[in-house]
C-alpha positions as MATLAB code, in Angstrom:
seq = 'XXXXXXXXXXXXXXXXXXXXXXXXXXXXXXXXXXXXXXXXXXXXXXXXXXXXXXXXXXXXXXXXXXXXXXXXXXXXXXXXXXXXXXXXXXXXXXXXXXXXXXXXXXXXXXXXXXXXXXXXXXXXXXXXXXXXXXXX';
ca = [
     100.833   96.786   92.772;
     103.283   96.900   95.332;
     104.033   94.259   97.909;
     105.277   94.665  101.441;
     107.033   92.920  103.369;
     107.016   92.298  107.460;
     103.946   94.023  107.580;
     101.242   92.031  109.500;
      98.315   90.291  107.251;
      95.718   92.012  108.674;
      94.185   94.907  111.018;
      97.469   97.484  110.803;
      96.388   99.827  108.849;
      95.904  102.978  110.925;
      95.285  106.165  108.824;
      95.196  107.004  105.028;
      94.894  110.343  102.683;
      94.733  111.132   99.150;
      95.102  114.540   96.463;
      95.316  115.066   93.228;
      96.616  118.358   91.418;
      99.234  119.925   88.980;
     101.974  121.422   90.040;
     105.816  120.491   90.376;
     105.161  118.978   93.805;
     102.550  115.410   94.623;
     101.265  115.842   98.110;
      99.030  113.169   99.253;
      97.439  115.702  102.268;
      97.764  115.181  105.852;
      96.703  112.138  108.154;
      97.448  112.258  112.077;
      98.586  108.943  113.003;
      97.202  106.963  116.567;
      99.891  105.305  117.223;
     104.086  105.499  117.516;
     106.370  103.622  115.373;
     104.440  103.566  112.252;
     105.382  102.994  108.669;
     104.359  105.660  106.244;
     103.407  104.199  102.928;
     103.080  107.202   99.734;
     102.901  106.432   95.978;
     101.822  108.509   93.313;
     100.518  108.479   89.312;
     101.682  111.412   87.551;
     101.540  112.961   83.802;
     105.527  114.133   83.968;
     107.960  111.837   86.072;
     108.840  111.853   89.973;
     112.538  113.084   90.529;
     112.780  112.325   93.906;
     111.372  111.109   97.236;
     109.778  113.489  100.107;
     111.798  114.333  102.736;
     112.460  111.817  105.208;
     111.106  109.179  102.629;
     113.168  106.794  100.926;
     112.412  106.153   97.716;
     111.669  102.409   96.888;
     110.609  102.553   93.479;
     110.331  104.662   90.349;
     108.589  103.153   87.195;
     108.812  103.383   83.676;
     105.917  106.171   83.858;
     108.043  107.932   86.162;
     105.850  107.274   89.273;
     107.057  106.587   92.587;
     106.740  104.710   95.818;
     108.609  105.957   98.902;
     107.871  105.589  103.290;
     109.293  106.743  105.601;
     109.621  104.964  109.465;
     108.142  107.612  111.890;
     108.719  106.771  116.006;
     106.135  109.470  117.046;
     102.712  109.919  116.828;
     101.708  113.012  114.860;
     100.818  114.615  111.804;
     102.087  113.363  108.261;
     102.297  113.852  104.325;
     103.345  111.862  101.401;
     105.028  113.869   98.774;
     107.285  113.985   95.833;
     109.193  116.212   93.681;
     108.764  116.432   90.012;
     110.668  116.799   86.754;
     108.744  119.489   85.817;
     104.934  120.552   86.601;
     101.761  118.672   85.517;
      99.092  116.736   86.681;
      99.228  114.340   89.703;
      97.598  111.757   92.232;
      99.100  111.225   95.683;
      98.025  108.393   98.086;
      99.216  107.726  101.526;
      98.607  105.047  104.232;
      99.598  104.343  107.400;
     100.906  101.205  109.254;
     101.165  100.410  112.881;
     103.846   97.765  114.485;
     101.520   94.894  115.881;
     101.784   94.054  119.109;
     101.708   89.890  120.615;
      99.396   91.150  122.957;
      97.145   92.071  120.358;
      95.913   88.315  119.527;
      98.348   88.037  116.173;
     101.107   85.061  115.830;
     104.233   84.925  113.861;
     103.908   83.756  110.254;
     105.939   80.463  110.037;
     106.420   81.258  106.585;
     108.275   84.860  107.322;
     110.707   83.815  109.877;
     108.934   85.605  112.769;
     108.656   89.255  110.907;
     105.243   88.784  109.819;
     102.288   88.346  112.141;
      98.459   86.936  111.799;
      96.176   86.651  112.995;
      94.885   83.353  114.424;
      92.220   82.522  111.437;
      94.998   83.437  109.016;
      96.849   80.790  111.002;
      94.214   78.104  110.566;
      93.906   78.815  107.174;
      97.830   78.683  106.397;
      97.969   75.047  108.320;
      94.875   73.992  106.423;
      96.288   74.640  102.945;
      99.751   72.921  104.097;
      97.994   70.109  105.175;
      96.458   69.591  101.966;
      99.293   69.794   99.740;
     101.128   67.035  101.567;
];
């Protein structure tokens, strides 16, 4: 599991695509995204190793298995696919999803808890305060 942060709790997710194969290349398939600014979330499972991150992804993890996690901030709207290089050919999964920016005007507040980079929405809110409340 990976966690991400300043992401809002709920309702971002835009698009999302998935492949599997063998080769020396993981390609999660293409997804056309709705809206601009969006964060580009791609991991992968493979039988060799990943050597390195799509391009125009950053690579945020590599585990001991030699999978990987990598995104990539897009600004336009458009057509887009997870992938990574590598070590040498074999079998693969690739998943990618999609995450819009959230707007104020879309009914979400900021997470006291995040310092203002996370948004809810406002039944997450009342849930947050209600579990505060009782632990005091």
């Amino acid at each position: 599991m990976y966690a991400l942060r300043n992401i809002a709790a709920q309702d971002t997710l835009d698009v999302t695509a998935g492949a599997f194969g063998s080769s020396g290349i993981s390609a999660s398939g293409a997804a056309t995204t709705a809206y601009t600014n969006e964060l580009v979330f791609g991991a992968n499972i493979v039988a060799t190793g990943a050597s390195s991150a799509g391009t125009g992804f950053t690579s945020r993890l590599v585990t001991g298995d030699g999978d990987i996690v990598e995104d990539n901030i897009v600004s336009a709207m458009g057509s887009y696919n997870a992938c990574a290089t590598l070590m040498s050919p074999g079998a693969w999964v690739m998943q990618m999803a999609t995450f819009h920016q959230v707007r104020k005007e879309e009914g979400l507040q900021p997470d006291p808890a995040s310092g203002g980079d996370t948004y809810i929405s406002g039944k997450e809110e009342q849930r947050l305060a209600s579990n505060e409340s009782g632990r005091r």
